[in-house]
mmCIF file of the N, C-alpha and C atoms, coordinates in Angstrom:
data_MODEL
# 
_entry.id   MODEL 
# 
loop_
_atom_site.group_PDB 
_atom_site.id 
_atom_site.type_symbol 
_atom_site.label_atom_id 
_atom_site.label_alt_id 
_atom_site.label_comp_id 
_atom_site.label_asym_id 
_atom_site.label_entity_id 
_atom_site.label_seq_id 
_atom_site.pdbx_PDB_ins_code 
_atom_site.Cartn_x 
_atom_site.Cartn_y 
_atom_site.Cartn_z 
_atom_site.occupancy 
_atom_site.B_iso_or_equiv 
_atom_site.pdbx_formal_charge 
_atom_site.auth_seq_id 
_atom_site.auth_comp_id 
_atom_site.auth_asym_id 
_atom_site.auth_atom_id 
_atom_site.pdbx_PDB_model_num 
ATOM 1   N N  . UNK A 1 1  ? 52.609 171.694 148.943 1.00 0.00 ? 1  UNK A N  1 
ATOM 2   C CA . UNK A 1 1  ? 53.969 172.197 148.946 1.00 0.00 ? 1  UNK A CA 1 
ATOM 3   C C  . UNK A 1 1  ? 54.266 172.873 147.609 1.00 0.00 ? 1  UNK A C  1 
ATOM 4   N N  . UNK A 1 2  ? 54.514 174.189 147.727 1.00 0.00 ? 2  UNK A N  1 
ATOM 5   C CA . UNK A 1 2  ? 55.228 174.357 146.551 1.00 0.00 ? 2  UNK A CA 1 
ATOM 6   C C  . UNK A 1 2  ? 56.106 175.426 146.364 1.00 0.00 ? 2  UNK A C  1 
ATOM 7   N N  . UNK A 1 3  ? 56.855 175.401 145.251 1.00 0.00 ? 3  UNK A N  1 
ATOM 8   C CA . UNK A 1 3  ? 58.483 175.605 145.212 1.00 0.00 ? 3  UNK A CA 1 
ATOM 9   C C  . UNK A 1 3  ? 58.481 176.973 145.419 1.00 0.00 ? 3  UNK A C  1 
ATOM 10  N N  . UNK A 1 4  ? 59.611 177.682 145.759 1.00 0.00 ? 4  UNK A N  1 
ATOM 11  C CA . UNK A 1 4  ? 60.086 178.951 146.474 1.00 0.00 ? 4  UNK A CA 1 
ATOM 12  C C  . UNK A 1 4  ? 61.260 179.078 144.932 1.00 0.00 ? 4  UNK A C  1 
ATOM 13  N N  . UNK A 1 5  ? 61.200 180.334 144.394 1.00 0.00 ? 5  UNK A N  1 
ATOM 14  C CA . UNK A 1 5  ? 61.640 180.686 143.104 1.00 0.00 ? 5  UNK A CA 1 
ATOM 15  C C  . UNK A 1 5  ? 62.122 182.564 143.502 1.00 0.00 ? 5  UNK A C  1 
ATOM 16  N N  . UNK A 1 6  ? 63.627 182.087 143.028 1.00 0.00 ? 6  UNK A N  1 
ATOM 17  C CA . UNK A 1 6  ? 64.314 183.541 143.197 1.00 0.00 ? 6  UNK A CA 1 
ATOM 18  C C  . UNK A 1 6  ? 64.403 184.371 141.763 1.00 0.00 ? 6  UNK A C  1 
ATOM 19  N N  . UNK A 1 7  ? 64.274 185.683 142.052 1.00 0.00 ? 7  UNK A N  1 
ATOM 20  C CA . UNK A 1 7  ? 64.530 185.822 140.438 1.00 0.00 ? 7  UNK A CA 1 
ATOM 21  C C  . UNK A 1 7  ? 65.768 185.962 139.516 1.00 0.00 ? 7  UNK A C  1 
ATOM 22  N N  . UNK A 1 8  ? 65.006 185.480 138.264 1.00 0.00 ? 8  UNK A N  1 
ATOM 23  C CA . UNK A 1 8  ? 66.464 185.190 137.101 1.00 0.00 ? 8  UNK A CA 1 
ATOM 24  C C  . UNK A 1 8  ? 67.411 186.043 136.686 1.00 0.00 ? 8  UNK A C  1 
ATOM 25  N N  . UNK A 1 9  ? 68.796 185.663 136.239 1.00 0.00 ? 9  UNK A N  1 
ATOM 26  C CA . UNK A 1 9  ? 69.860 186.065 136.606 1.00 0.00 ? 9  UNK A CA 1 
ATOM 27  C C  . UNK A 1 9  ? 70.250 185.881 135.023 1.00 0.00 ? 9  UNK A C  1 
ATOM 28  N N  . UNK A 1 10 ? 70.541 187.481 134.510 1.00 0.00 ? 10 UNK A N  1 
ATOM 29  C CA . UNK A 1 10 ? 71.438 186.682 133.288 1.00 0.00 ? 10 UNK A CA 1 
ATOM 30  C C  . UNK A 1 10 ? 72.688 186.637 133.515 1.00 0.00 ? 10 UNK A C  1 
ATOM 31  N N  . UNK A 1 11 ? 72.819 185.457 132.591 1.00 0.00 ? 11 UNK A N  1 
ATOM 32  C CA . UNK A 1 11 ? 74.509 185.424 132.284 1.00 0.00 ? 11 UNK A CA 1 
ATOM 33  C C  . UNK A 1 11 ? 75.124 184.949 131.044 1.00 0.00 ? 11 UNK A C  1 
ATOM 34  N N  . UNK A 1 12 ? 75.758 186.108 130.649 1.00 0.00 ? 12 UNK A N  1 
ATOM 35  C CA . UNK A 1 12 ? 76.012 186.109 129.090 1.00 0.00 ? 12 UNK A CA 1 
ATOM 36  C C  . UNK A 1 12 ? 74.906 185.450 128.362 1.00 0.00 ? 12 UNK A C  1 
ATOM 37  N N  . UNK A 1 13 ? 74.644 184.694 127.477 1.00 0.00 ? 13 UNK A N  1 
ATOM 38  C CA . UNK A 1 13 ? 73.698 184.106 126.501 1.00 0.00 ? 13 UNK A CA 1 
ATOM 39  C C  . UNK A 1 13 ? 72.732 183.175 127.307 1.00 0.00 ? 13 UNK A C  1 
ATOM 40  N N  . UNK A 1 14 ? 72.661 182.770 128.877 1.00 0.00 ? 14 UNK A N  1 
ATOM 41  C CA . UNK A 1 14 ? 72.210 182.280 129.570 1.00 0.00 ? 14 UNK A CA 1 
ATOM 42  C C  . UNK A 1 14 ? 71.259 183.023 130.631 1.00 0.00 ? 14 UNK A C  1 
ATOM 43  N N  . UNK A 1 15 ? 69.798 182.141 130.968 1.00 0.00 ? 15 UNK A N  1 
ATOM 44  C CA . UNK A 1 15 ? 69.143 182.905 131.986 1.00 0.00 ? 15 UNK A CA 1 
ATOM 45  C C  . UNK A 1 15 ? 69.227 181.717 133.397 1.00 0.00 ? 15 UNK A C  1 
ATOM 46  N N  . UNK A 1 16 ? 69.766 182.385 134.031 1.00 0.00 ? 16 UNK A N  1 
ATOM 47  C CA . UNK A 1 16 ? 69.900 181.171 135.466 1.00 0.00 ? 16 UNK A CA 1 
ATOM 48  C C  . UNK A 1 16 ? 68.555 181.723 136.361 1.00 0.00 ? 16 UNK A C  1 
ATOM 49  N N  . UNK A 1 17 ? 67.736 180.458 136.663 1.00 0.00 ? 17 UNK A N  1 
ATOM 50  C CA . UNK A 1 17 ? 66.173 180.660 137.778 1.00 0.00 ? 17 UNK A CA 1 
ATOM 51  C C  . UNK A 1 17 ? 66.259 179.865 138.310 1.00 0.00 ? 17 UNK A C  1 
ATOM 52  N N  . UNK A 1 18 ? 67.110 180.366 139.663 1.00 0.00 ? 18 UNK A N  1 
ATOM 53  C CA . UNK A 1 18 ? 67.318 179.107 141.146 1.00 0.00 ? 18 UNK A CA 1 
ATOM 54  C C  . UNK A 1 18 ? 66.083 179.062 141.760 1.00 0.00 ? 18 UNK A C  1 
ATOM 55  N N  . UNK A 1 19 ? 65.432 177.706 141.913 1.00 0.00 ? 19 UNK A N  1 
ATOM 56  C CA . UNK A 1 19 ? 64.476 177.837 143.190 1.00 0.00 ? 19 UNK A CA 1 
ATOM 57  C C  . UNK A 1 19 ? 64.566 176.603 144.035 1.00 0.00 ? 19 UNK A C  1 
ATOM 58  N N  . UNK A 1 20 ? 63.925 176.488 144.614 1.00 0.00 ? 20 UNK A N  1 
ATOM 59  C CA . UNK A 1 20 ? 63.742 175.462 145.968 1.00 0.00 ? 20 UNK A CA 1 
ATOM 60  C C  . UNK A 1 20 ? 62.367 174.833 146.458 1.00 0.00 ? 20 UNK A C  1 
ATOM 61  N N  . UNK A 1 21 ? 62.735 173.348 146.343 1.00 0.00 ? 21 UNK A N  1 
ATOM 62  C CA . UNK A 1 21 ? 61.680 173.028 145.883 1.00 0.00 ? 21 UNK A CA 1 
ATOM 63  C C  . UNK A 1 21 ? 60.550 171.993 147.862 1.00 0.00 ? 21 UNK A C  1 
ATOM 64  N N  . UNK A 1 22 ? 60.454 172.374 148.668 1.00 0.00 ? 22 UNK A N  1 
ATOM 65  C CA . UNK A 1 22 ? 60.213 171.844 150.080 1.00 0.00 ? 22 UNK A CA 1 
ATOM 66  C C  . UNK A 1 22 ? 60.439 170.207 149.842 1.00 0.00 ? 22 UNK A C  1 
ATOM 67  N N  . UNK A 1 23 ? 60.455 169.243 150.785 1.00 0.00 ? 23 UNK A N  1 
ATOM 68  C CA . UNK A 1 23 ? 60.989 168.141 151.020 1.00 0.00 ? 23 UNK A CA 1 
ATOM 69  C C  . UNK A 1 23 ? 59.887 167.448 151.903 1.00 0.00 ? 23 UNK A C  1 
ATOM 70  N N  . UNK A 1 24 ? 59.410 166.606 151.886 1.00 0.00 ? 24 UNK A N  1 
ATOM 71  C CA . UNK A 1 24 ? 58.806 165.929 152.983 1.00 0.00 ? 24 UNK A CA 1 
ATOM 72  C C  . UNK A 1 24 ? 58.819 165.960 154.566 1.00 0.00 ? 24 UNK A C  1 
ATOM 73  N N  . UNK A 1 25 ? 59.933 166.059 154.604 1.00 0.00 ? 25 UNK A N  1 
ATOM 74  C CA . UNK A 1 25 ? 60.771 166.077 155.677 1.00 0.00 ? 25 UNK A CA 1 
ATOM 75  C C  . UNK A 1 25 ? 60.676 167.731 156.272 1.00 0.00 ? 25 UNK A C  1 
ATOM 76  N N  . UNK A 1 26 ? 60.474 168.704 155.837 1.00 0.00 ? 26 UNK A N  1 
ATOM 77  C CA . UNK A 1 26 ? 60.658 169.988 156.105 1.00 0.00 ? 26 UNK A CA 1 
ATOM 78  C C  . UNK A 1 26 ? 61.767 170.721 155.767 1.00 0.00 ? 26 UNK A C  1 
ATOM 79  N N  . UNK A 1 27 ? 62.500 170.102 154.407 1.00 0.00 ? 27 UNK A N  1 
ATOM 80  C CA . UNK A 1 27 ? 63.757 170.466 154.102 1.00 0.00 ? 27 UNK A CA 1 
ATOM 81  C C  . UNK A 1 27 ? 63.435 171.477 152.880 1.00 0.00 ? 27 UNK A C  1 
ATOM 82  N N  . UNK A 1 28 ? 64.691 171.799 152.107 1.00 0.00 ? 28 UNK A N  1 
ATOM 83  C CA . UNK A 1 28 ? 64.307 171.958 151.054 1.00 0.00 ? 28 UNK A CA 1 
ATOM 84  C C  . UNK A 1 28 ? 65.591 171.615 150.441 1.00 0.00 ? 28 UNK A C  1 
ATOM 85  N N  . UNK A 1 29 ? 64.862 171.182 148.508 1.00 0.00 ? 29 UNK A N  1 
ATOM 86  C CA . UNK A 1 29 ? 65.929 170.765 147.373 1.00 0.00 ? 29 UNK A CA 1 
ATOM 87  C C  . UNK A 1 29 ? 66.095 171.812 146.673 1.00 0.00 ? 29 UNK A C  1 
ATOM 88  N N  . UNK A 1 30 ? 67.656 172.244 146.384 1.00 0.00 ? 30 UNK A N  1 
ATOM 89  C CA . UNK A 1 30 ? 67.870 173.168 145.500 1.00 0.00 ? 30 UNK A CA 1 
ATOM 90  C C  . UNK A 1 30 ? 67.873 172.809 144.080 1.00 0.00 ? 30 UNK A C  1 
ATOM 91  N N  . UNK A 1 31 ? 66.957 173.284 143.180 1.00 0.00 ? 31 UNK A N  1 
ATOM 92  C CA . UNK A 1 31 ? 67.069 173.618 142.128 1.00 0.00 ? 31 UNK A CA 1 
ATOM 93  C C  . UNK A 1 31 ? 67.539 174.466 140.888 1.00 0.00 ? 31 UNK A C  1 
ATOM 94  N N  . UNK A 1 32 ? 67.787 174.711 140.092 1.00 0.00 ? 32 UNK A N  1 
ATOM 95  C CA . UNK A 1 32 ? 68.274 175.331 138.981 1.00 0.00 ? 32 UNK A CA 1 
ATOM 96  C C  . UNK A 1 32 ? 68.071 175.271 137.824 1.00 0.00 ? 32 UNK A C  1 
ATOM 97  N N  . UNK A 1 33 ? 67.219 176.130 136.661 1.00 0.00 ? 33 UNK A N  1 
ATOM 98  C CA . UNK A 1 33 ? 67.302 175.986 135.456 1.00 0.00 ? 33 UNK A CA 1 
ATOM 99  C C  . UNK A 1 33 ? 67.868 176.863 134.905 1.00 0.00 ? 33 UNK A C  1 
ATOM 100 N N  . UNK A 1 34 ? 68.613 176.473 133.615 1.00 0.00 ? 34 UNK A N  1 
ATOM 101 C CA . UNK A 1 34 ? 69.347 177.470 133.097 1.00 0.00 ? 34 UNK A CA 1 
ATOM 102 C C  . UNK A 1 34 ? 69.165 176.875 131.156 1.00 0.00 ? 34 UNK A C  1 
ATOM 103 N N  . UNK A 1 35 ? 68.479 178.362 130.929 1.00 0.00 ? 35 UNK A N  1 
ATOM 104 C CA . UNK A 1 35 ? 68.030 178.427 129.824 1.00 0.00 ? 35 UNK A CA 1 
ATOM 105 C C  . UNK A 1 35 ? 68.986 179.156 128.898 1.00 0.00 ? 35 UNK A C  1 
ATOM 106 N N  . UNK A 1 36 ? 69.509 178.954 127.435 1.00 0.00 ? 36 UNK A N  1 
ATOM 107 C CA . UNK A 1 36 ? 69.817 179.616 126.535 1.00 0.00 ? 36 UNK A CA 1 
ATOM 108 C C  . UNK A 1 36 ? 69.427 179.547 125.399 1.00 0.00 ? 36 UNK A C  1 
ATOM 109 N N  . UNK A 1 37 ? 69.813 180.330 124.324 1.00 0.00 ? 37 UNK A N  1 
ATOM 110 C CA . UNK A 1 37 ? 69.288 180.038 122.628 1.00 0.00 ? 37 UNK A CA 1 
ATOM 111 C C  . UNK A 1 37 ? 67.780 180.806 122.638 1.00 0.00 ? 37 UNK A C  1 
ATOM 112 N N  . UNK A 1 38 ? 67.170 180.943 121.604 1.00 0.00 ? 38 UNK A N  1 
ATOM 113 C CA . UNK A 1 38 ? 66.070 181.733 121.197 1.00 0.00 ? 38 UNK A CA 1 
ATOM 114 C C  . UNK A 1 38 ? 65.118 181.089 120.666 1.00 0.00 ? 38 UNK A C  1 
ATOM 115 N N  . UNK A 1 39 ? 63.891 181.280 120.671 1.00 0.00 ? 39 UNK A N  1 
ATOM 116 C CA . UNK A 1 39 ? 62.769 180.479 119.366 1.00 0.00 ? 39 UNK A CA 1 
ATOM 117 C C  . UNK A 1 39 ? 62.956 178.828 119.989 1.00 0.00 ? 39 UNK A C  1 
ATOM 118 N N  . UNK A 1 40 ? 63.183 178.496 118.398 1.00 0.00 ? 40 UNK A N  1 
ATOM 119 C CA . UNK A 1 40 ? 63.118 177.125 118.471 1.00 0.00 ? 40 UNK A CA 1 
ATOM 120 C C  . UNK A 1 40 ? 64.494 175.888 118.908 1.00 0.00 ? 40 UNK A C  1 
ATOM 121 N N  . UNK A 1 41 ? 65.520 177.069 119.203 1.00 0.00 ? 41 UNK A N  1 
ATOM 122 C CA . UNK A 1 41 ? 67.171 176.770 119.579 1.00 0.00 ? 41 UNK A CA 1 
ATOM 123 C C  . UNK A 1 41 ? 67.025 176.555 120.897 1.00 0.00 ? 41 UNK A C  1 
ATOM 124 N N  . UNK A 1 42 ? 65.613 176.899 121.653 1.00 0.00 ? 42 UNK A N  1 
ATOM 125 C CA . UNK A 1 42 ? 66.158 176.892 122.817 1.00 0.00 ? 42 UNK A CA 1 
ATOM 126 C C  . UNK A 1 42 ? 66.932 175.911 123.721 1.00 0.00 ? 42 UNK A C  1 
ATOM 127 N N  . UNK A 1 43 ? 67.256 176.177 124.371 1.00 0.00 ? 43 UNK A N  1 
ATOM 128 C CA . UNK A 1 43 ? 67.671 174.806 125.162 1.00 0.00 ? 43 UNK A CA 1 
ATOM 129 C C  . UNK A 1 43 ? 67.454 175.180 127.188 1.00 0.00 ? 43 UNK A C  1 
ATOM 130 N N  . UNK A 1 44 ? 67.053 174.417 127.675 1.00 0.00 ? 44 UNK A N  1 
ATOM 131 C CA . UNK A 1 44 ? 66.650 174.488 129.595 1.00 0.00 ? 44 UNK A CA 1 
ATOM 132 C C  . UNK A 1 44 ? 66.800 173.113 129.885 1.00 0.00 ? 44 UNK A C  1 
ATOM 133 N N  . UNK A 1 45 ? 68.030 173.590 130.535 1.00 0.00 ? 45 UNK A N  1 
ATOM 134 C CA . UNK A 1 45 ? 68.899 172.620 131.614 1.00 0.00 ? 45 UNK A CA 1 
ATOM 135 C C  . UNK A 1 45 ? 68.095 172.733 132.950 1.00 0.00 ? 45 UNK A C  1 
ATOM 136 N N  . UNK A 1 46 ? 67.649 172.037 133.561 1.00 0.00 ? 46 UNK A N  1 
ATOM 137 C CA . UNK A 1 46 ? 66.967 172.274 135.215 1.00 0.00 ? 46 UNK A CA 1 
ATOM 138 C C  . UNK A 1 46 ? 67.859 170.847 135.557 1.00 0.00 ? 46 UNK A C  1 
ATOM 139 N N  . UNK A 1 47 ? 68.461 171.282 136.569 1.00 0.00 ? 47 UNK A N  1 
ATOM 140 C CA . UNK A 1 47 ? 69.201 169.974 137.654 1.00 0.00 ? 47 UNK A CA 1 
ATOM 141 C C  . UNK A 1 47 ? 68.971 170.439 139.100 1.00 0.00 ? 47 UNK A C  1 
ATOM 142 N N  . UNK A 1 48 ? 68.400 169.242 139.796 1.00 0.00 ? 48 UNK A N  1 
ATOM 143 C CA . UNK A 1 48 ? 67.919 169.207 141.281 1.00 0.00 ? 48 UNK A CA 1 
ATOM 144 C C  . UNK A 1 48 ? 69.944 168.466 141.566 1.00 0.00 ? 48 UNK A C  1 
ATOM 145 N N  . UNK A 1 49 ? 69.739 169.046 143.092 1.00 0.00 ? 49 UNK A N  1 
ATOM 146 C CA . UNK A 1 49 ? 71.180 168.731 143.648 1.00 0.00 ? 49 UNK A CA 1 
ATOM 147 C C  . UNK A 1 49 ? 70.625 167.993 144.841 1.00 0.00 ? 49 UNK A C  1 
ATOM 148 N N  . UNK A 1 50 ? 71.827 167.491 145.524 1.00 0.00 ? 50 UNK A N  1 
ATOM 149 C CA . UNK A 1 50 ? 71.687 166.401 145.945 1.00 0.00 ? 50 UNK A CA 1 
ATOM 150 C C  . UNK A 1 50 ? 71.432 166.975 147.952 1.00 0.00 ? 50 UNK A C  1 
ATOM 151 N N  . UNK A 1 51 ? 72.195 167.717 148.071 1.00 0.00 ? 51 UNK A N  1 
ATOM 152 C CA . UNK A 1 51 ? 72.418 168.546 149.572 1.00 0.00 ? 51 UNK A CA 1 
ATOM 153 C C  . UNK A 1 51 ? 71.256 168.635 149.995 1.00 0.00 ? 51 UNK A C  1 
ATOM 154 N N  . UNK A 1 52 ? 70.761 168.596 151.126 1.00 0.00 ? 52 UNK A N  1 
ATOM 155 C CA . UNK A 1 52 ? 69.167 169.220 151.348 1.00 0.00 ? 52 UNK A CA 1 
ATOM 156 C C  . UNK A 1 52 ? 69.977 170.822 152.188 1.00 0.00 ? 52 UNK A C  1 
ATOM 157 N N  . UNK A 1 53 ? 68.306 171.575 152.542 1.00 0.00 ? 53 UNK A N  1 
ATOM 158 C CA . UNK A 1 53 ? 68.775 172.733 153.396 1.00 0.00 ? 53 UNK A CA 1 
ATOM 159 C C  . UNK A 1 53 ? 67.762 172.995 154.063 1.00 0.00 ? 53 UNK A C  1 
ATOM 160 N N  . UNK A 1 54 ? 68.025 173.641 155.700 1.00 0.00 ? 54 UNK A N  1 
ATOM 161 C CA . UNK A 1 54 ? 66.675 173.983 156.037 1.00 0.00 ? 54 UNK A CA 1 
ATOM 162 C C  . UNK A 1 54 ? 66.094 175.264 155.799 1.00 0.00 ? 54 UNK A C  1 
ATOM 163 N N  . UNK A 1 55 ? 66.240 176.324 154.816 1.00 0.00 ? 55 UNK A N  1 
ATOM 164 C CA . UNK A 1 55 ? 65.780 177.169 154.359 1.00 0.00 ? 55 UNK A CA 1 
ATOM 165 C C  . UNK A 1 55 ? 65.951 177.255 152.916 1.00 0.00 ? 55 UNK A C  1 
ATOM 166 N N  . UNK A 1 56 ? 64.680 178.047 151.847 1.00 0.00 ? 56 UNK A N  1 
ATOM 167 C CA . UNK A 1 56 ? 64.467 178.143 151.428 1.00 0.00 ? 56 UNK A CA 1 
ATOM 168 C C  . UNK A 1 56 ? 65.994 179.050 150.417 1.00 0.00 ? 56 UNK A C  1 
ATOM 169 N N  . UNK A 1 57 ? 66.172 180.171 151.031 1.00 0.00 ? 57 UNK A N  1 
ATOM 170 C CA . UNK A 1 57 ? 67.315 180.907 150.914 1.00 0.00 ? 57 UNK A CA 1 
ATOM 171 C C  . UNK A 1 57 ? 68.537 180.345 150.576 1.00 0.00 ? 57 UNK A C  1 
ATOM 172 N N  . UNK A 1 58 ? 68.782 179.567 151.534 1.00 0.00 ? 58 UNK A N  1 
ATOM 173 C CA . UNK A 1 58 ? 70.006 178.668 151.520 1.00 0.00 ? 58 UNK A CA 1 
ATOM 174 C C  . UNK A 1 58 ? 70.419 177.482 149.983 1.00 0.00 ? 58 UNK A C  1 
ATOM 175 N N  . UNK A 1 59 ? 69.126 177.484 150.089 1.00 0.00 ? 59 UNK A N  1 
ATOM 176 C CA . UNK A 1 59 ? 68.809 176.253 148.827 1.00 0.00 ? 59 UNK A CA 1 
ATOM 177 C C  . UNK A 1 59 ? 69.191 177.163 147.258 1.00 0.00 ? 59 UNK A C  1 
ATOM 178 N N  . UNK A 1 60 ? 68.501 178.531 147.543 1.00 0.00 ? 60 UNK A N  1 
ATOM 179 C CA . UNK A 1 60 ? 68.588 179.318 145.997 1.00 0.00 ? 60 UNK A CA 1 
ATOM 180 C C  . UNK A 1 60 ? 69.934 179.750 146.047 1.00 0.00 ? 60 UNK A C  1 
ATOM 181 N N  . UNK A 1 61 ? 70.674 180.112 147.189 1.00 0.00 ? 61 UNK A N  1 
ATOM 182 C CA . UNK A 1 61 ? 72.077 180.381 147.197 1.00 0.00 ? 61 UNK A CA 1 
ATOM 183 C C  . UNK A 1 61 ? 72.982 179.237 146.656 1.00 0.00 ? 61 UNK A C  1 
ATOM 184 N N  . UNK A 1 62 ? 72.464 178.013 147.214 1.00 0.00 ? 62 UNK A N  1 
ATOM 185 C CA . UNK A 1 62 ? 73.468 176.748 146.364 1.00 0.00 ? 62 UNK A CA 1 
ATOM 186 C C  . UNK A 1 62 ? 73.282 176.735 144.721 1.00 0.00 ? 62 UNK A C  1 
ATOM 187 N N  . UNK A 1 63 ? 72.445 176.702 144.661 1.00 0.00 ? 63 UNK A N  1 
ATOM 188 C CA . UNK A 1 63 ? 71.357 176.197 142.959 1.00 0.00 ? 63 UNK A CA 1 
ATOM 189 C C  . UNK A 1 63 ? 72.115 177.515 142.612 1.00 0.00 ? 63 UNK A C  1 
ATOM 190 N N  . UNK A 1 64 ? 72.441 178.647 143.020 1.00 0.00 ? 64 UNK A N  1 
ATOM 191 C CA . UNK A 1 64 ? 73.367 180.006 142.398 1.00 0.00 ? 64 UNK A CA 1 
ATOM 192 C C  . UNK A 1 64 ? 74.704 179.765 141.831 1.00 0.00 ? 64 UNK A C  1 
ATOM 193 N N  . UNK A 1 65 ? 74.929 179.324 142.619 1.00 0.00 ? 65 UNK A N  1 
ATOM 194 C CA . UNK A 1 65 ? 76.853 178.860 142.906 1.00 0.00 ? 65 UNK A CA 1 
ATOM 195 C C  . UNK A 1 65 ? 77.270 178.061 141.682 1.00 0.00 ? 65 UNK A C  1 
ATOM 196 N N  . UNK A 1 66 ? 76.136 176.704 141.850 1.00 0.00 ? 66 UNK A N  1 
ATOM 197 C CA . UNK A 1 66 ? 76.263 175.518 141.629 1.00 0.00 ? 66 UNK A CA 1 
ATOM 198 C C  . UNK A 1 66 ? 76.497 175.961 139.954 1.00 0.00 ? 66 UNK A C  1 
ATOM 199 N N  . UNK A 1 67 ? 75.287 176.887 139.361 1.00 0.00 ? 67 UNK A N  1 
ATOM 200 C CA . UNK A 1 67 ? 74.703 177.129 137.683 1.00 0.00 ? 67 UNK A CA 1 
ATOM 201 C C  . UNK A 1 67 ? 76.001 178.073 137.338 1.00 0.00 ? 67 UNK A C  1 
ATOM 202 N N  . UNK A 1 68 ? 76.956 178.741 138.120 1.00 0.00 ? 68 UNK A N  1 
ATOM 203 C CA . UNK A 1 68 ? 77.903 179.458 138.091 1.00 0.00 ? 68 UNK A CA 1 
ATOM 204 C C  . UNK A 1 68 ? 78.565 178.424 137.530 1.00 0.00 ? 68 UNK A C  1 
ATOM 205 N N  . UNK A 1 69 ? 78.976 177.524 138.271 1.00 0.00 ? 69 UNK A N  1 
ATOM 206 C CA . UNK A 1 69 ? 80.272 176.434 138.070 1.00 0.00 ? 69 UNK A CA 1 
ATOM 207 C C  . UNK A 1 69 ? 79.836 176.084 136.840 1.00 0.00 ? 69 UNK A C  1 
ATOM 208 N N  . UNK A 1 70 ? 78.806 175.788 136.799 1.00 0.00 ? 70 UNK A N  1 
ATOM 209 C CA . UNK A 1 70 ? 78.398 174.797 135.559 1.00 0.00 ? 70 UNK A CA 1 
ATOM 210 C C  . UNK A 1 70 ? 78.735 175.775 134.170 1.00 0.00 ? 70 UNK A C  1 
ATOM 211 N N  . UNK A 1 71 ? 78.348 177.251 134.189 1.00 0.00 ? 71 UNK A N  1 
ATOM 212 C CA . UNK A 1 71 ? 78.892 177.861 133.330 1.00 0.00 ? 71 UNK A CA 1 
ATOM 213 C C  . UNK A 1 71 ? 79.649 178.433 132.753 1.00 0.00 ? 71 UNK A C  1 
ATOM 214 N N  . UNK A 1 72 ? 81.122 178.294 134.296 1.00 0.00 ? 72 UNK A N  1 
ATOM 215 C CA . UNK A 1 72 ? 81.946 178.558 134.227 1.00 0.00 ? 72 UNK A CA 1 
ATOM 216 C C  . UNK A 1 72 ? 82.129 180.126 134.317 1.00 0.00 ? 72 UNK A C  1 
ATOM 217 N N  . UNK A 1 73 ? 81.092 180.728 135.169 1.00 0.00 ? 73 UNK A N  1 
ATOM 218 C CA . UNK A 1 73 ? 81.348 182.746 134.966 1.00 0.00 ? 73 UNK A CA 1 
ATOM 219 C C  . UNK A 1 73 ? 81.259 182.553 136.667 1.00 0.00 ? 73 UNK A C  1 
ATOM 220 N N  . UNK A 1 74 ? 81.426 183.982 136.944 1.00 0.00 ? 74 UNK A N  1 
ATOM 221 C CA . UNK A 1 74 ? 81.998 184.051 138.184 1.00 0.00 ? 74 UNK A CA 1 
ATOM 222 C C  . UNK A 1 74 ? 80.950 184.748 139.504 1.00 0.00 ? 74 UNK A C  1 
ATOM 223 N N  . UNK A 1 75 ? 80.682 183.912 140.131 1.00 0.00 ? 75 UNK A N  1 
ATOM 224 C CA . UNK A 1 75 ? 79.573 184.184 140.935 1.00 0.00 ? 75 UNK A CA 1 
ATOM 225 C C  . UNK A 1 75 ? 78.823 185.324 141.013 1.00 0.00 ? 75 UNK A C  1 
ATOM 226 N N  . UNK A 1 76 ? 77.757 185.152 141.165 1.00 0.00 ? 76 UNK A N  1 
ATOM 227 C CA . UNK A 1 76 ? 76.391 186.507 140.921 1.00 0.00 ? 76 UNK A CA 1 
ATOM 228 C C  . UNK A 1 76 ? 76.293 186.541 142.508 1.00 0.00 ? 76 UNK A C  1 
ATOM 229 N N  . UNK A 1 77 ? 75.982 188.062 142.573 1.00 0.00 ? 77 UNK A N  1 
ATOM 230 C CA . UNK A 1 77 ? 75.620 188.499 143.779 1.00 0.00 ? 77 UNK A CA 1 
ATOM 231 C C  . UNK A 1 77 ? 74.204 187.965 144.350 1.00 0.00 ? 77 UNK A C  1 
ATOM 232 N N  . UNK A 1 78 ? 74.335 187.811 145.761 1.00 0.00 ? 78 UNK A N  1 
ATOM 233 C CA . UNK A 1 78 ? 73.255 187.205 146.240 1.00 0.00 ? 78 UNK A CA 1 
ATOM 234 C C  . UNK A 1 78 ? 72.408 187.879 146.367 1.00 0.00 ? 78 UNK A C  1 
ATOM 235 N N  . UNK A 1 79 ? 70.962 187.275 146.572 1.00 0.00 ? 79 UNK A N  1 
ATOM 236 C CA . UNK A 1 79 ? 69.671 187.200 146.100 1.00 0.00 ? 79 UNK A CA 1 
ATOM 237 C C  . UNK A 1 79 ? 68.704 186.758 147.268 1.00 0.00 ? 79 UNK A C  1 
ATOM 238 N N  . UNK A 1 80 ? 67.728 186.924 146.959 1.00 0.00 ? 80 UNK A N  1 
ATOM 239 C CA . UNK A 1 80 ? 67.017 185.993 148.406 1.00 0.00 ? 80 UNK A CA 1 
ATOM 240 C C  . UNK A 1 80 ? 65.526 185.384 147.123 1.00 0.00 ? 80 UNK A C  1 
ATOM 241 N N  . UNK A 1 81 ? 65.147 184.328 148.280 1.00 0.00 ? 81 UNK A N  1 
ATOM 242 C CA . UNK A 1 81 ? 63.973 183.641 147.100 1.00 0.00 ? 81 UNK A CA 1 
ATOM 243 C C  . UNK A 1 81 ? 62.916 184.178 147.537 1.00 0.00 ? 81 UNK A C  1 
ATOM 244 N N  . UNK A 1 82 ? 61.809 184.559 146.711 1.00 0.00 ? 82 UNK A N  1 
ATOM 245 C CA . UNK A 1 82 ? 60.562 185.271 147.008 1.00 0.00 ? 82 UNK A CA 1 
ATOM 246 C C  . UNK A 1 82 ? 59.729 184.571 147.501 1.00 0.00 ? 82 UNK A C  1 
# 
């Protein structure tokens, strides 16, 4: 199994890389990392969410939304996962 990755999204001083990661079950977990800072400042937040989905798509669309809220900017146009 392995993870389904849409491509990264900047936002302001931040790089958001939703992907989706398959499930046992035939599901999938949405993921999200969101990287900022440079060199040795960096900093990468990755948080798995809790929802399952049965597509791959669906999953990078949440993990989108979700890194929005978290950064407080205003939703990025959708995307599909490669």
């Amino acid at each position: 199994m392995s993870a389904f990755f849409d491509a990264p999204i900047a936002v302001g001083k931040h790089t958001v890389c939703p992907f989706a990661k398959p499930t046992s079950e035939g599901e999938y977990a949405a993921c999200v990392s969101i990287r900022g800072g440079q060199g040795r400042s960096s900093v990468d937040h990755v948080l798995r969410f809790v929802p399952l989905f049965g597509d791959a798509q669906a999953a990078c669309r949440y993990a989108i939304e979700q890194a929005m809220l978290y950064l407080n900017a205003p939703a990025a146009s959708s995307s599909t996962c490669a």
